[in-house]
C-alpha positions in Angstrom: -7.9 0.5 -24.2 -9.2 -3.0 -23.9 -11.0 -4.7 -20.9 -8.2 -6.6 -20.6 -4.7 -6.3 -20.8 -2.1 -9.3 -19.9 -1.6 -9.9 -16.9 2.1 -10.3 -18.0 2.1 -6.5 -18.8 0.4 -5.8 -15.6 2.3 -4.6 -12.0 1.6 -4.5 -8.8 0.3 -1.5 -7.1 1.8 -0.2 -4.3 -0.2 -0.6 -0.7 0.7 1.4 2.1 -0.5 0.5 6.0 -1.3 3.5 8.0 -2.9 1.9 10.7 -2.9 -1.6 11.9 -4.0 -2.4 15.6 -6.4 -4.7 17.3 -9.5 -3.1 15.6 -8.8 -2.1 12.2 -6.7 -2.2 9.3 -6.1 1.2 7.5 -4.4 1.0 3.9 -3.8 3.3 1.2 -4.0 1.8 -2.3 -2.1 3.4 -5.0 -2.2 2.0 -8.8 -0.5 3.6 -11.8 -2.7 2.6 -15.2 -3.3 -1.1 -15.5 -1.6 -1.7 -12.2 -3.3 -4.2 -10.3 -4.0 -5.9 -6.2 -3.4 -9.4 -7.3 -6.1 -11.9 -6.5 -7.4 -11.7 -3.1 -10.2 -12.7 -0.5 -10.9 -10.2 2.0 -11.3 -11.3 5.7 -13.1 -8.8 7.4 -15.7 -6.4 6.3 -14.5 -3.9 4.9 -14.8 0.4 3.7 -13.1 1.7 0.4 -13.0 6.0 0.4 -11.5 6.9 -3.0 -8.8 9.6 -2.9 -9.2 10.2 -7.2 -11.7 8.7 -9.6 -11.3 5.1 -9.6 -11.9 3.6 -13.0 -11.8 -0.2 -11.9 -11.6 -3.5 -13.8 -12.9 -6.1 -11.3 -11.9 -9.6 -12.2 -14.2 -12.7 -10.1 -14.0 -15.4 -9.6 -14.9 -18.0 -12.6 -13.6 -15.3 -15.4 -16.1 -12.8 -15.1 -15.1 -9.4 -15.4 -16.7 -5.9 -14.8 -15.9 -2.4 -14.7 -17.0 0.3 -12.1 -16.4 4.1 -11.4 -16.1 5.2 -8.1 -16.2 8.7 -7.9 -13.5 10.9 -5.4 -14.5 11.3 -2.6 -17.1 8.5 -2.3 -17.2 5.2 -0.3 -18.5 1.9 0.0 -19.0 -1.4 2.3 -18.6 -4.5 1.5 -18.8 -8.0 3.8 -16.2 -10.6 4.4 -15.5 -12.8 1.9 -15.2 -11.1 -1.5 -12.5 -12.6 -3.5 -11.4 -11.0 -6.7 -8.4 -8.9 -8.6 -8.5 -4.8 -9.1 -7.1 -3.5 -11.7 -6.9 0.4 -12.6 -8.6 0.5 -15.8 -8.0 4.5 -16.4 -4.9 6.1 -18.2 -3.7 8.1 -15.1 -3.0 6.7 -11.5 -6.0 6.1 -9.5 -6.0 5.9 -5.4 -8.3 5.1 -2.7 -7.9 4.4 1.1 -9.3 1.0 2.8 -10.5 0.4 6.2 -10.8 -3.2 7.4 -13.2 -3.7 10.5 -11.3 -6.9 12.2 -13.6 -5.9 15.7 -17.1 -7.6 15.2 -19.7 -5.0 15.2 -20.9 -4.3 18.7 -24.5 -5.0 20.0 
């Protein structure tokens, strides 16, 4: 397998909302191998909990590209304002539930 495949032979994975009110976002991600978000910019902060091993293929901005494992049942935080494409870069379907914070963090 190669760090990357066309994005012609690339689809779409599917994204589920589970929650969606005033203060949070809740979606599960769901990617069959190679399957991909799309390019993106994130809004709010955000949490990713992976569901299986996530084998990802991160592609930034300016044509870097990176890979990352996130282990099952582990999470992570990032801030506003990342922009970039994931890709499942593992040859079975890889899943992982996100939670964006759209309330500002109280004092």
């Amino acid at each position: 397998m190669t760090d990357k495949t066309p994005a012609m032979n690339r689809r779409g994975c599917e994204a589920t909302v589970l929650v969606d009110d005033d203060r949070v976002r809740v979606t599960r991600f769901d990617f069959a191998p190679w399957a991909e978000t799309g390019w993106h910019r994130h809004a709010h902060d955000y949490v990713i909990t992976a569901i299986t091993d996530c084998p990802m293929l991160l592609e930034e901005p300016g044509g870097a590209t990176r890979t990352v494992l996130v282990p099952a049942g582990t999470a992570y935080r990032r801030s506003e304002g990342v922009e970039h494409n994931v890709v499942n870069h593992g040859a079975v379907p890889m899943s992982f539930v996100e939670i964006e914070l759209k309330e500002p963090a109280r004092a």
